[in-house]
NUROMAR-885253 format. One line per 3 residues: number of its first residue (from 1); their letters; for each residue x, y negated, z negated of C-alpha. Coordinates in Angstrom, 1 decimal. Example, Ala and Ser with C-alpha at 12.3 -4.5 7.8 and 13.67 -1.06 7.14 Angstrom:
<sites>
1) as) 12.3:4.5:-7.8  13.7:1.1:-7.1
</sites>
This chain:
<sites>
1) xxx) -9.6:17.9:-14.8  -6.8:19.4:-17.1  -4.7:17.6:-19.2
4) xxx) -1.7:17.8:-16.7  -2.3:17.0:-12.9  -1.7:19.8:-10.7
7) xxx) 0.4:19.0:-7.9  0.9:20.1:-4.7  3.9:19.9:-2.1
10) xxx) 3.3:18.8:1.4  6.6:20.1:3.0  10.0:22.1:1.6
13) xxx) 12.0:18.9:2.6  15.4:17.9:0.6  13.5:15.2:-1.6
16) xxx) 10.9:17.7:-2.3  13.3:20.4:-3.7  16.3:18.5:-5.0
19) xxx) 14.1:15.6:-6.9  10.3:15.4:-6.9  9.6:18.8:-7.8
22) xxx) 12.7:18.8:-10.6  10.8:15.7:-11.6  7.0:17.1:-11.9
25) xxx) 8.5:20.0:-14.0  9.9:17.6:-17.0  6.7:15.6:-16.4
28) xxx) 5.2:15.7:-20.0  1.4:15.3:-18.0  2.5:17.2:-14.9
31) xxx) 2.9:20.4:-13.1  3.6:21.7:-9.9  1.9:24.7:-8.8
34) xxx) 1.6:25.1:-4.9  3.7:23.9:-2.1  3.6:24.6:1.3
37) xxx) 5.7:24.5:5.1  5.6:24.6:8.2  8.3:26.4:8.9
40) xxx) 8.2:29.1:7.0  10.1:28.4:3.9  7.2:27.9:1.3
43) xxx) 7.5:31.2:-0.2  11.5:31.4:-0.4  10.8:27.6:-2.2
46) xxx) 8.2:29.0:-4.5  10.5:31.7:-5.5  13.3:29.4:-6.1
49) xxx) 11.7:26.5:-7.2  9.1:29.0:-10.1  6.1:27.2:-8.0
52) xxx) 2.9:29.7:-8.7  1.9:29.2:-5.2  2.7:28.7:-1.7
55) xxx) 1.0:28.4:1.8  2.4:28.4:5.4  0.0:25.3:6.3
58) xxx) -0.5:22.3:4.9  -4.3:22.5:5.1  -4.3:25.6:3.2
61) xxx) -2.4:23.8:0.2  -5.5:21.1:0.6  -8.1:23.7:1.0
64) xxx) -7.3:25.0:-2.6  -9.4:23.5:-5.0  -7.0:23.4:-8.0
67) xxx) -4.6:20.7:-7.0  -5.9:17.7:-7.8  -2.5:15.3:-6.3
70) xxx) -0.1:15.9:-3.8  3.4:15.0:-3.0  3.8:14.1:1.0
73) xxx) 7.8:14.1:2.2  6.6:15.1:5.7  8.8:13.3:8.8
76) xxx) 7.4:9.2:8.4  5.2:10.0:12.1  3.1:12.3:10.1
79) xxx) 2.3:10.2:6.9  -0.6:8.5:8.3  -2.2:11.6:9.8
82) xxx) -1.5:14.2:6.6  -2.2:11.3:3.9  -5.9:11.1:5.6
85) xxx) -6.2:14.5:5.1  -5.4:14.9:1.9  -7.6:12.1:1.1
88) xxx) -10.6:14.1:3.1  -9.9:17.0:0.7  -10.4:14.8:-2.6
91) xxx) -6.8:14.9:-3.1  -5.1:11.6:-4.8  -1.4:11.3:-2.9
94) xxx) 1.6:10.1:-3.4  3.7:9.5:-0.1  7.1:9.1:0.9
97) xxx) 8.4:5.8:2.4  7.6:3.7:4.6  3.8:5.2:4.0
100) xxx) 3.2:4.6:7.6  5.1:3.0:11.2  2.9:-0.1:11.1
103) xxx) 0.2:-1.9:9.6  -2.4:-0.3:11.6  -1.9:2.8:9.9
106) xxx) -1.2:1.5:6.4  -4.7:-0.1:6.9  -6.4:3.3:7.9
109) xxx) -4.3:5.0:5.6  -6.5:2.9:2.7  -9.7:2.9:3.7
112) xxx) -9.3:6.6:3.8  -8.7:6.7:0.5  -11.0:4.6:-0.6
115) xxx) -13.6:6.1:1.2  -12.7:9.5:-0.6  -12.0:7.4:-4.0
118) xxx) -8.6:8.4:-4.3  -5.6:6.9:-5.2  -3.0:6.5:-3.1
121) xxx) 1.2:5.2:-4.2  4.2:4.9:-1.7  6.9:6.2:-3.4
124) xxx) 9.4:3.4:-3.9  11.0:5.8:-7.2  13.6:3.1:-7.8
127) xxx) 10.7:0.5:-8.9  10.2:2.7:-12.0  14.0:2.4:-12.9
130) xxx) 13.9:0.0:-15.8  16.5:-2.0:-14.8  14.7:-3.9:-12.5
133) xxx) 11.9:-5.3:-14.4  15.3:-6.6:-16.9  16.1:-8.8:-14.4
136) xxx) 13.0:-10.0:-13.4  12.9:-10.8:-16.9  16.4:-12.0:-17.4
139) xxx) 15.6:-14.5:-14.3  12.6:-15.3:-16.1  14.2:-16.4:-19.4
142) xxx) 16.7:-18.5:-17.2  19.7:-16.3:-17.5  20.8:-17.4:-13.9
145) xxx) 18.9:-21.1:-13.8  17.1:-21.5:-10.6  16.9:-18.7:-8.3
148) xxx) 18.3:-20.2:-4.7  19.4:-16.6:-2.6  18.9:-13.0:-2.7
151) xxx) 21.1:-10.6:-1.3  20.3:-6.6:-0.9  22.2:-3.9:1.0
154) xxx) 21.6:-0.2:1.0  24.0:2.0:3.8  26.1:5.3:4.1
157) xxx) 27.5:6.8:6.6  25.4:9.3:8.7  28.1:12.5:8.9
160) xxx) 25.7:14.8:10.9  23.7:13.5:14.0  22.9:16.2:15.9
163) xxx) 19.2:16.7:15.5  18.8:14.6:12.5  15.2:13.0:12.4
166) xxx) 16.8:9.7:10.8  17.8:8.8:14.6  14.4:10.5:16.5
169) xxx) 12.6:7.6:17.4  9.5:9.5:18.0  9.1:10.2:14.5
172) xxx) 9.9:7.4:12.8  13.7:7.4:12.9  15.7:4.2:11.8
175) xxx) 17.9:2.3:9.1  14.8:0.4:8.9  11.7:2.3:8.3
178) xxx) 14.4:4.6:6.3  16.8:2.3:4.1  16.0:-0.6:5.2
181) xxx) 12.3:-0.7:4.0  14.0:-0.4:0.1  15.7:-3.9:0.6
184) xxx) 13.1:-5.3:1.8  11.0:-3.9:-0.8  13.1:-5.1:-4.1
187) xxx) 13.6:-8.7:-2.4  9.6:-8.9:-2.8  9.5:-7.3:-5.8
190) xxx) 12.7:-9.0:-7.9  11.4:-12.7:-6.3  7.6:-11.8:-7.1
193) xxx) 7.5:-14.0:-3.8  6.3:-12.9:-0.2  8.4:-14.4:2.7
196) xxx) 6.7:-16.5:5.6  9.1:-15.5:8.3  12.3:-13.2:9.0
199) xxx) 15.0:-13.2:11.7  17.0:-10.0:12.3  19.8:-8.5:14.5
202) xxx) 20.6:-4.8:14.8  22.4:-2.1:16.4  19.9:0.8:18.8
205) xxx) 21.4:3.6:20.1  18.5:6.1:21.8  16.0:3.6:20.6
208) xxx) 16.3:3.7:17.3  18.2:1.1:14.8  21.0:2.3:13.6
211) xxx) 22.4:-1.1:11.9  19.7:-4.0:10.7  20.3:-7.0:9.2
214) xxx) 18.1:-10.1:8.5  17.0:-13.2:6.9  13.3:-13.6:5.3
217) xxx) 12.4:-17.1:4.2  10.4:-18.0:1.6  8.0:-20.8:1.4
220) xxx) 9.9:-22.8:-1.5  13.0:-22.5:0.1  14.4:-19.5:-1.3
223) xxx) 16.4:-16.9:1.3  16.7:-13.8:1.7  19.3:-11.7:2.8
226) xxx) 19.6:-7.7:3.6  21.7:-5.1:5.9  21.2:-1.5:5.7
229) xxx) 22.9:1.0:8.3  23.7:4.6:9.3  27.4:3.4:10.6
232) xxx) 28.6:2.3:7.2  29.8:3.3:3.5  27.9:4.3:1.0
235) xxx) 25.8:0.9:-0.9  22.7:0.5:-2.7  22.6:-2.9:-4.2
238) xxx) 21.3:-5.9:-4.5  22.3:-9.5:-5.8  20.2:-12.6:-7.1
241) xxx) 21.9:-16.0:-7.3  21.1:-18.6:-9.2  22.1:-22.2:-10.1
244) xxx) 23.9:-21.3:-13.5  24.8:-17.8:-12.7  24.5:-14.2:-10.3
247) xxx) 22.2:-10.6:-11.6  24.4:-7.8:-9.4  22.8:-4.2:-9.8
250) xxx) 25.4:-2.5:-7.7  22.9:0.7:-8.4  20.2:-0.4:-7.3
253) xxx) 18.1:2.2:-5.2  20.2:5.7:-6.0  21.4:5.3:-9.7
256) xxx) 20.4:9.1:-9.7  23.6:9.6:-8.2  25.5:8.3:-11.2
259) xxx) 23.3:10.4:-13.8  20.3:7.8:-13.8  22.9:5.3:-15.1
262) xxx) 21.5:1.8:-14.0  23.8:-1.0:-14.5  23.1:-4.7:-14.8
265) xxx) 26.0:-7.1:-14.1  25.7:-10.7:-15.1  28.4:-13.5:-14.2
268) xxx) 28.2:-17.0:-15.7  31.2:-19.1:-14.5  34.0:-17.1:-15.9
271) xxx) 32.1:-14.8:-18.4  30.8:-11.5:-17.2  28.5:-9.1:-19.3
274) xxx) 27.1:-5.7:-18.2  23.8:-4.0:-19.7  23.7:-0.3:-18.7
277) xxx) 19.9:1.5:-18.7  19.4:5.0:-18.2  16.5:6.7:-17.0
280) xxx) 15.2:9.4:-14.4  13.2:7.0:-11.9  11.8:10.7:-10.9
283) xxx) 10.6:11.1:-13.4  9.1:8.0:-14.4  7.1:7.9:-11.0
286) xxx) 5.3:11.2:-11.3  4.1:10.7:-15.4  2.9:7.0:-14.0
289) xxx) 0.9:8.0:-11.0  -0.3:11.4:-13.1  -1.2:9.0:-15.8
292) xxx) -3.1:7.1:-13.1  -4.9:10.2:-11.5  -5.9:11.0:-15.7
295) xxx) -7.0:8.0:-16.6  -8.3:6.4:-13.5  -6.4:3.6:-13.6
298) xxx) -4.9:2.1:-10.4  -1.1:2.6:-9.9  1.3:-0.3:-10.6
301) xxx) 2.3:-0.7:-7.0  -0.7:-0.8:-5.3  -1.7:-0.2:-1.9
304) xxx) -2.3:-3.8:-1.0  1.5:-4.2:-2.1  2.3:-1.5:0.6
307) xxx) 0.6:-3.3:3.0  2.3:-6.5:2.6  5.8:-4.4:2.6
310) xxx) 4.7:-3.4:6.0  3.8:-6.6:7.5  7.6:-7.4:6.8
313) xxx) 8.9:-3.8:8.2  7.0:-4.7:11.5  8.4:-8.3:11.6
316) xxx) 11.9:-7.5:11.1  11.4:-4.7:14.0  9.9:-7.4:15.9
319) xxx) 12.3:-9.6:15.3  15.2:-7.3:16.5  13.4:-6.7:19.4
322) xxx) 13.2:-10.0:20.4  15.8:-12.0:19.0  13.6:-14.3:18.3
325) xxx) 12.3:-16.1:14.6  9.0:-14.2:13.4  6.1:-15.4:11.4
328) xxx) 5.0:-12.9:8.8  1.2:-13.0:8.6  -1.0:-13.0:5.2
</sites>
């Protein structure tokens, strides 16, 4: 294998263009040289994007035998069927979020893989933001005292619905699987804790949520709390409180936005200090799974940690579904 994995792009989509691909080209031990569509907009990509390569099928893009990793923003209904593939042509991959629509699929999503000994990542980007391993660590040096609650929310108000595949419930649509999934995610992450059982409420219009919110509970009496929505302002944070003090990170998921300024805000009775990080998140995914794919070290967030963020995703759907309290299995 060369020194820099060779990516490939599974689809022309927004996240592809705008960040990923940005991303693989200031990779120090990456670069991207095919993508391909499905509509017809590879080559126009290629052009614009200076990709060396392009294909008007996915499966051509896997047939070609000098991509070693690809990049899969495809609508969340087709993860679980173009991650297999990739995985059948000896291609590690690294998938948008939520990897799958349910458990099921995460499940045959990684034996895939490991049938085809590849290495598969979800692509949470904001976990490779340094701010958040500061906090775990400022909560572990007892910056805040005890941690007793956790609050996340992540929302913006959805301009254009007309044909948007956020609200197409037959591919994956939803402020769950969408947003959602990224508070749920950090509340794991952040607590280093997995919750027993949720409760959740939400909005559905056409069968898909528009508005979530819920309550996981953790086995040592911790709580939980998230929201995320198409019918609100813009918000990506999230907020741990303690006995002696409250971590805010009012950037949490997008500090992208703001120049890849992270910000940490910590309040200790009437003192208030702020510790500001900057870093493309990006970025700092693609060198970490390439550095994976080169060494053949597994990633950081593994695909057992995907799994478990699913079990949750289904419970909280569940739960809104039935109004009722779910148990969240092991």
């Amino acid at each position: 294998m060369s020194r820099k994995v060779r990516w490939g792009v599974l689809s022309t989509a927004n996240i592809a263009c705008e960040q990923l691909i940005p991303a693989i080209h200031r990779a120090v031990n990456a670069e991207v040289v095919a993508i391909a569509s499905g509509s017809g907009q590879a080559q126009s990509a290629a052009e614009r994007l200076e990709i060396p390569k392009f294909y008007d099928s996915y499966q051509s893009l896997l047939d070609d035998s000098e991509i070693d990793a690809v990049y899969i923003p495809l609508p969340n209904h087709l993860h679980r069927e173009w991650t297999s593939q990739a995985a059948r042509a000896k291609k590690h991959v690294l998938c948008e979020k939520p990897a799958a629509l349910n458990t099921r699929e995460v499940r045959e999503i990684l034996d895939e893989c490991g049938k085809s000994n590849v290495l598969f990542m979800e692509a949470f980007m904001y976990r490779f933001h340094p701010q958040h391993q500061k906090v775990k660590d400022l909560i572990q040096d007892g910056v805040i005292g005890g941690v007793k609650l956790m609050r996340a929310s992540f929302s913006f108000f959805m301009e254009n619905r007309e044909g948007n595949i956020r609200l197409a419930s037959e591919m994956g649509g939803g402020a769950v699987y969408d947003i959602g999934c990224y508070c749920i995610n950090s509340i794991r992450y952040i607590l280093g804790r997995e919750p027993v059982s949720v409760r959740a409420f939400g909005e559905i219009e056409n069968g898909v949520d528009t508005d979530a919110r819920a309550i996981l509970n953790f086995a040592n009496g911790i709580h939980a709390i998230f929201d995320c929505s198409f019918n609100m302002a813009m918000r990506n944070e999230y907020e741990v409180v303690g006995t002696k003090g409250t971590i805010r990170v009012p950037q949490a998921f997008r500090p992208d936005i703001h120049g890849g300024r992270g910000i940490i805000e910590i309040h200790q009775e009437l003192a208030k200090k702020e510790i500001a990080i900057v870093a493309n998140q990006y970025q700092q995914e693609v060198e970490h799974f390439s550095n994976c794919v080169l060494s053949g070290q597994q990633p950081e967030y593994s695909g057992e940690n995907t799994l478990k963020n699913m079990k949750v995703i289904d419970a909280v759907l569940q739960a809104i579904k039935t109004g009722e309290e779910v148990a969240i299995d092991e």
